[in-house]
Structures are given as structure tokens and as C-alpha cells.
C-alpha positions, -999 to +999 in steps of 0.1 A: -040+146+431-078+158+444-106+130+437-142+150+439-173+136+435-200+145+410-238+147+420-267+143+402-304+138+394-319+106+379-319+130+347-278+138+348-289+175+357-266+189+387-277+182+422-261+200+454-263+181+485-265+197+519-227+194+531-208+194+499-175+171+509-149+188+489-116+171+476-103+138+486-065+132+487-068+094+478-096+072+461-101+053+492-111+085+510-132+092+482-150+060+483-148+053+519-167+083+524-194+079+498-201+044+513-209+061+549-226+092+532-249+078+502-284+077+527-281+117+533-274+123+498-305+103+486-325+128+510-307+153+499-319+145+463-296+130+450-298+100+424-263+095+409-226+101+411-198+100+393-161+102+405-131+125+391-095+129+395-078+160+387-116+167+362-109+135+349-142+110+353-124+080+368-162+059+373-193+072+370-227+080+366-233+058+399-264+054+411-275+058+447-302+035+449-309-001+461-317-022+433-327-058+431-308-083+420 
């Protein structure tokens, strides 16, 4: 199985961060690595993500930024 994520602007247009990641082999990758990568994507432009297994959306649109509350 390959998890990916999905970027995106506020808008659900396609964004393309700096250092794509690629394929995860497990969720947990997948989610481990978003949790230690989600400031550079911001920069990067980045508002949203959404995450797939095999092109299937498994969670998503996900959005990057703090909120309050």
C-alpha cells in the first residue's frame, strides 16, 4: 500500500511544496511526517492537505493552520 499526501491552496487549487515527500509505506509514516513538516509547508504555500491510500482520499482537506479554539 503507498499513503501520499495531497497539497493545496486555501482555494483547493494544487500547491507544490519545496521537497515533495513521496510515498509512505504506513499511515503512521504518513502522519508522523506531516506533524514534523506542516511549518515548511505553510512557507512553502501551502494551506491544506488531504491524505490518500492507493488514490483513495482516506482524510482530507486538512488545513495547516492554527486556529483558535
Amino acid at each position: 500500500m503507498a499513503w501520499e499526501w495531497r497539497f493545496e491552496k486555501a482555494d483547493g487549487t494544487a500547491a507544490e511544496p519545496a521537497q515533495p515527500p513521496g510515498d509512505f509505506g504506513t499511515q503512521g509514516d504518513a502522519e508522523s511526517w506531516i506533524g514534523e513538516s506542516w511549518p515548511e509547508l505553510v512557507a512553502d504555500g501551502v494551506d491544506q492537505v488531504s491524505l490518500f491510500e492507493d488514490g483513495t482520499k482516506v482524510y482530507g482537506p486538512m488545513s495547516l493552520h492554527a486556529t483558535d479554539g
